[in-house]
N, C-alpha and C positions, 0 to 999 in steps of 0.2 A: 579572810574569814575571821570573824571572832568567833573566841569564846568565853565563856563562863569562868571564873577562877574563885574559888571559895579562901579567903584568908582571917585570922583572927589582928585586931589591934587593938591597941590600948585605949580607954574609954576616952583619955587626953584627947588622944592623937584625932578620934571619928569626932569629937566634937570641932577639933581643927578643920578638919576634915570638912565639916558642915558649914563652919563660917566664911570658909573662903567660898565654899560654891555658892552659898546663900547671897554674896556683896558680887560676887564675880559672876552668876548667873549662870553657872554651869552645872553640869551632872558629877556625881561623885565619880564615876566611872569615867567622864573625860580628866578630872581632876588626876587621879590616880593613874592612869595612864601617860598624862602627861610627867608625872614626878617621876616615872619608874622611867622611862623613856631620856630623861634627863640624867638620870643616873648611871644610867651604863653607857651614856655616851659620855657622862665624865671619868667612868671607867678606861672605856678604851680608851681615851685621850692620854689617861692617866698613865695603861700599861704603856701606849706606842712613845711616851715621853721617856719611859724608863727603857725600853728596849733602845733606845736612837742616844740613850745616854750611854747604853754597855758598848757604843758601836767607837773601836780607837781611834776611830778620827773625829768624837765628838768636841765640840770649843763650846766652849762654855762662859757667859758676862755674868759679872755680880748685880742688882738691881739697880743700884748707883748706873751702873753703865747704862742700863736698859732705861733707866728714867733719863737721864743724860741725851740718850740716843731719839729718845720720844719727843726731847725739846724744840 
């Protein structure tokens, strides 16, 4: 079910806001739903990264390794 959410932004921001739907052909209301939706899943990704690193049997590589390991 949706609903309705009344919020203020900055006059920047709703003119961004405008251009991408305008070139991308969508509604401000899927725009913004899609960013807010994006953002709290980089949230929990964020917290569950931080919880799994308090855990003592976490191992941890430096980027060097991680890029090394991707070759």
């Amino acid at each position: 079910m949706k609903k309705n959410v009344s919020l203020s932004l900055d006059e920047k921001l709703i003119k961004k806001i405008d251009d991408v739907c305008k070139v991308s052909e969508r509604t401000k209301s899927w725009l913004v739903n899609k960013a807010v939706e994006n953002y709290l899943d980089e949230i929990e990704d964020t917290e569950t990264a931080f919880q799994r690193s308090e855990e003592p049997d976490s191992e941890f590589i430096t980027e060097k390794e991680l890029r090394n390991s991707l070759k």
